[in-house]
PAKEKE-326659 format. One record per atom (N, C-alpha, C): x, y, z; atom name; chain. Coordinates in nm, 3 decimals. Example, Ala and Ser with C-alpha at 12.3 -4.5 7.8 and 13.67 -1.06 7.14 Angstrom:
// residues 2
       xx       yy       zz  atomo  cadena
    1.319   -0.569    0.780      N       A
    1.230   -0.450    0.780     CA       A
    1.320   -0.330    0.780      C       A
    1.285   -0.225    0.708      N       A
    1.367   -0.106    0.714     CA       A
    1.290    0.003    0.787      C       A
END
This chain:
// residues 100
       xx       yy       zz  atomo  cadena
    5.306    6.790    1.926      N       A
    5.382    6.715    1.830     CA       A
    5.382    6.568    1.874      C       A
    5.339    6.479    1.762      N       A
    5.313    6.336    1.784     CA       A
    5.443    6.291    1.816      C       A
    5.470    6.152    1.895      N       A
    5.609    6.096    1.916     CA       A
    5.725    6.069    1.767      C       A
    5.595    6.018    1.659      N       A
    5.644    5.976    1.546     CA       A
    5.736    6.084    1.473      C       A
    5.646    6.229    1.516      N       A
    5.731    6.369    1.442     CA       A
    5.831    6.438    1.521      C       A
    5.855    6.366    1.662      N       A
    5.922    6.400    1.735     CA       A
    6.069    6.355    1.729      C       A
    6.070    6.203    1.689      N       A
    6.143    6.161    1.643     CA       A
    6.224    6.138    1.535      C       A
    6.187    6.190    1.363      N       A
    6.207    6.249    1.301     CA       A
    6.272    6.327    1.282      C       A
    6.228    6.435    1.361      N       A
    6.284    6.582    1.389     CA       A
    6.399    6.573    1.457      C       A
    6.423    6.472    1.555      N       A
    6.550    6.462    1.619     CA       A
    6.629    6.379    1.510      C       A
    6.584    6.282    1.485      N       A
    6.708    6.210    1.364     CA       A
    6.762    6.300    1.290      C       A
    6.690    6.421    1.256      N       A
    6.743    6.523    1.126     CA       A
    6.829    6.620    1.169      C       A
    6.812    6.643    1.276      N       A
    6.856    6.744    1.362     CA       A
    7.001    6.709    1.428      C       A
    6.976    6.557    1.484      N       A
    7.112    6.508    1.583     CA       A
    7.202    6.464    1.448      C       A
    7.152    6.435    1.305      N       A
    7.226    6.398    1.175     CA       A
    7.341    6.511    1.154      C       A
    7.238    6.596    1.132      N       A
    7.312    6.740    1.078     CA       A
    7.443    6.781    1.196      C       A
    7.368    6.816    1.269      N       A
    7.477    6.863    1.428     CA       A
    7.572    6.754    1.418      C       A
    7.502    6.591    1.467      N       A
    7.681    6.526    1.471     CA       A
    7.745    6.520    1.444      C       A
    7.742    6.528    1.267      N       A
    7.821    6.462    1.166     CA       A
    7.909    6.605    1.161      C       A
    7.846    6.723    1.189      N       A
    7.975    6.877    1.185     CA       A
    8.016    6.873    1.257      C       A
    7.969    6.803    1.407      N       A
    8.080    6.780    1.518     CA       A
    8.188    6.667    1.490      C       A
    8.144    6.556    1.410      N       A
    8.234    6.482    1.369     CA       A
    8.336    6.526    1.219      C       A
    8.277    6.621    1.170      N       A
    8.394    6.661    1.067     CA       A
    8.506    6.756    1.149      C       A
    8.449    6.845    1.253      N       A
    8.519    6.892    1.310     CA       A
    8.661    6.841    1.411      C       A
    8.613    6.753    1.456      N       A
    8.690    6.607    1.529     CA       A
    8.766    6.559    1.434      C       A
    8.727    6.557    1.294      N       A
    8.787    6.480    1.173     CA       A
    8.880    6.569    1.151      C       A
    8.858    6.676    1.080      N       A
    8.952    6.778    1.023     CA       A
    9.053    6.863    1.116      C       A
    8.979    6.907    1.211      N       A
    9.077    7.033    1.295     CA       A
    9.141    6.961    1.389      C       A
    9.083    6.843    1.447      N       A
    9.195    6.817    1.598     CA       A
    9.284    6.682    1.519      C       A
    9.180    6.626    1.400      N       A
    9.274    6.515    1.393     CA       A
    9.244    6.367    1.459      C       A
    9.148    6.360    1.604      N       A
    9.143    6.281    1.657     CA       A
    9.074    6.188    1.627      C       A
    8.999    6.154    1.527      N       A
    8.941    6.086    1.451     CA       A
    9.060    5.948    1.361      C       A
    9.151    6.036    1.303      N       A
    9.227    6.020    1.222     CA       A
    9.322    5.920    1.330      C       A
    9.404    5.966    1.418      N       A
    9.464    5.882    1.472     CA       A
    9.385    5.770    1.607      C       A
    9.276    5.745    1.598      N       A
    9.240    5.672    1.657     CA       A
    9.196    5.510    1.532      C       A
    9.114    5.580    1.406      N       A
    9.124    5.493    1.286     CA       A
    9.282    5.438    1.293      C       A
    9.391    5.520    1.278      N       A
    9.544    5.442    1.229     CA       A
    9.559    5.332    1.352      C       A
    9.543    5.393    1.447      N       A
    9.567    5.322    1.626     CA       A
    9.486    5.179    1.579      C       A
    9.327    5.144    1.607      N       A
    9.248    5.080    1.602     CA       A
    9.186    5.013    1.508      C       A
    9.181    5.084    1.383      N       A
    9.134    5.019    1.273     CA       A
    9.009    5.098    1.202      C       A
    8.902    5.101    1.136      N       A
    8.845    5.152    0.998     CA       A
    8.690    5.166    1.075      C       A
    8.690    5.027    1.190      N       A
    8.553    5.025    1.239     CA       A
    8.552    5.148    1.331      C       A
    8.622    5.102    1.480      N       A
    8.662    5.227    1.549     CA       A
    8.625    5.352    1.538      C       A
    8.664    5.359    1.381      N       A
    8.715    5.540    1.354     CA       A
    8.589    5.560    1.302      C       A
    8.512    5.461    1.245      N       A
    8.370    5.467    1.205     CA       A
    8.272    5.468    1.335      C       A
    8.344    5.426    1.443      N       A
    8.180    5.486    1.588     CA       A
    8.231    5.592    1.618      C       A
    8.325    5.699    1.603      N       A
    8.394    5.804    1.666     CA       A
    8.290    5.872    1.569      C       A
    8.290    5.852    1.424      N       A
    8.222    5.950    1.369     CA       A
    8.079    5.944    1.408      C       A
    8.036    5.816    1.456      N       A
    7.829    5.772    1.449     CA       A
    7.808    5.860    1.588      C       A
    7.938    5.868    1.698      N       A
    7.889    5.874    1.857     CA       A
    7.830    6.024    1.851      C       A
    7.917    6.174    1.753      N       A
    7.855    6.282    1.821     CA       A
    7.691    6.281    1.700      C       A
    7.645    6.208    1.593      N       A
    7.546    6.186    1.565     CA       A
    7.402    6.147    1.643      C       A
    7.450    6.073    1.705      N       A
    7.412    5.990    1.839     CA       A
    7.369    6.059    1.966      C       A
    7.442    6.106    1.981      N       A
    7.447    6.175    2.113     CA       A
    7.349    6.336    2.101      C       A
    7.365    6.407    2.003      N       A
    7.283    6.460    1.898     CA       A
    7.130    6.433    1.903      C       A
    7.104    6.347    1.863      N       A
    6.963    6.298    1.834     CA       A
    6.878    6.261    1.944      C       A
    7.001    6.228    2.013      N       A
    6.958    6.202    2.145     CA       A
    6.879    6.333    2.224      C       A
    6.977    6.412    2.254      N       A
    6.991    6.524    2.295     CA       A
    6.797    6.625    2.241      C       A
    6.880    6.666    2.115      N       A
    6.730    6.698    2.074     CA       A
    6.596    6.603    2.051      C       A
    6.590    6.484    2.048      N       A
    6.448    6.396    2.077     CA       A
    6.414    6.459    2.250      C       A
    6.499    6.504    2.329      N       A
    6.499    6.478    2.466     CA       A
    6.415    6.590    2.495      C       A
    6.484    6.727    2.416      N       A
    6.421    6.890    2.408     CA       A
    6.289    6.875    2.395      C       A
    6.277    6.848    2.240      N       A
    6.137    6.813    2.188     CA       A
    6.043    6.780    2.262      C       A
    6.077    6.646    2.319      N       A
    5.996    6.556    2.446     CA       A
    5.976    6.652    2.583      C       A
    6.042    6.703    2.636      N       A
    6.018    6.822    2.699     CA       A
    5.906    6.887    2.704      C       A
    5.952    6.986    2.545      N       A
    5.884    7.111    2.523     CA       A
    5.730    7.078    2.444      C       A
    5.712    6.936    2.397      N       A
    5.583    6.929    2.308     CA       A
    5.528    6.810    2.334      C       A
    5.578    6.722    2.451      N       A
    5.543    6.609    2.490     CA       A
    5.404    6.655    2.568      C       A
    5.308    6.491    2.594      N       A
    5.212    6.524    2.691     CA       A
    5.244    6.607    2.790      C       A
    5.151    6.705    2.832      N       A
    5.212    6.747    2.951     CA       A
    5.162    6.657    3.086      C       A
    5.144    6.663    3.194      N       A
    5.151    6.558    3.297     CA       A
    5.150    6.664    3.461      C       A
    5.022    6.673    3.486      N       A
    4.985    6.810    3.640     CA       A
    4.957    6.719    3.723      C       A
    5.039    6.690    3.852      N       A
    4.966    6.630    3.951     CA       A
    4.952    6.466    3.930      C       A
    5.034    6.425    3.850      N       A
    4.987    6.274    3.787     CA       A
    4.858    6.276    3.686      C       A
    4.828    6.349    3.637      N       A
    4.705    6.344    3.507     CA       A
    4.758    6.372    3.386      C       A
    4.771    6.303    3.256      N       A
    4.781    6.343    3.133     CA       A
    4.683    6.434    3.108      C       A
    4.737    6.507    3.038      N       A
    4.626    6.678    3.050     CA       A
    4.625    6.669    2.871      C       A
    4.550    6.752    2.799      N       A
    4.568    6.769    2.634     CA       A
    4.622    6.860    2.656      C       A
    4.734    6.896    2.480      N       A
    4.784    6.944    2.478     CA       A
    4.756    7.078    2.443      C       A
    4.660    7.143    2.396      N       A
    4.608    7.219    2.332     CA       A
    4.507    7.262    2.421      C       A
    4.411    7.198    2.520      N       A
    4.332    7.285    2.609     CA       A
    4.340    7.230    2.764      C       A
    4.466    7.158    2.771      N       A
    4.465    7.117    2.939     CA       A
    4.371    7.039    2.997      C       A
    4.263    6.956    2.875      N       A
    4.171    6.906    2.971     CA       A
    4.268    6.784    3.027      C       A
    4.169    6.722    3.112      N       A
    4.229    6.550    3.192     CA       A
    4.121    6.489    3.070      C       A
    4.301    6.373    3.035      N       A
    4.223    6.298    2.942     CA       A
    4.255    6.158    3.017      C       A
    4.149    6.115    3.108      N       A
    4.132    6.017    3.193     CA       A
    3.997    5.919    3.164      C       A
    3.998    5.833    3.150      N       A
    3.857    5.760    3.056     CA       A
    3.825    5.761    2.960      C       A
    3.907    5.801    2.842      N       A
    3.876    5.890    2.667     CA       A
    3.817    5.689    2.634      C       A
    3.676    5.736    2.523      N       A
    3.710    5.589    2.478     CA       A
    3.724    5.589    2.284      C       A
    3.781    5.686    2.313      N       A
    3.805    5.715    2.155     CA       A
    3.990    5.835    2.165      C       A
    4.084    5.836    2.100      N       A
    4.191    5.900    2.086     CA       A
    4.201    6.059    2.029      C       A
    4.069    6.128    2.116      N       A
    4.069    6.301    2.107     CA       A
    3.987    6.315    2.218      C       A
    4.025    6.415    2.204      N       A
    3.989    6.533    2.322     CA       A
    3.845    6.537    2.316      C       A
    3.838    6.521    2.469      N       A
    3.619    6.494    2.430     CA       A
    3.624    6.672    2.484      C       A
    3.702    6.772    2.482      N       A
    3.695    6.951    2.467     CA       A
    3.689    6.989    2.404      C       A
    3.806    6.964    2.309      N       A
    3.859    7.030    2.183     CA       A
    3.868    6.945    2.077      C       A
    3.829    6.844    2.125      N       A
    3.875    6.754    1.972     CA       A
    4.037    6.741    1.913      C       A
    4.119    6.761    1.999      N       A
    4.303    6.759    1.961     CA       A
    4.302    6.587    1.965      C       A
    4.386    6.572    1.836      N       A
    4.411    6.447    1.842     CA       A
    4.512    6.398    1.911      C       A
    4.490    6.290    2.001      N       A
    4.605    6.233    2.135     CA       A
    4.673    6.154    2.072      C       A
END
């Protein structure tokens, strides 16, 4: 998975998750609510962006993990047949042809 779809996938992902962790924060404990009255409208507006945030974070991080280059010994390897892609002068796999 390219960085571009990696990232994506986490925006959609850390969206969905934060914002139910932030309704949850909103609705059941409340703490949302009295930090807006305490502080003001902005405030209560990063309480809701932070578990979004933190979220996206989180899963871009998985992703990057589990589908990022992999990396043996200090060599970027492909992802799809492990070769060493060390000298490429074109952006695929001179094995398999996987696009890097």
């Amino acid at each position: 998975m390219h960085g571009f779809w990696r990232a994506a996938v986490a925006v959609a992902v850390g969206s969905v998750l934060g914002w139910l962790l932030a309704i949850l924060l909103w609705d059941v404990t409340g703490i949302v609510v009295a930090v807006r009255d305490l502080y003001g409208p902005v405030v209560g507006g990063i309480c809701l962006f932070t578990p979004a945030s933190l979220c996206g974070v989180g899963a871009y991080g998985l992703l990057t993990h589990r589908y990022g280059p992999k990396v043996i010994n200090g060599e970027t390897r492909c992802r799809k047949c492990g070769y060493i892609l060390k000298g490429l002068s074109e952006p695929r796999c001179s094995e398999c042809g996987e696009r890097i």
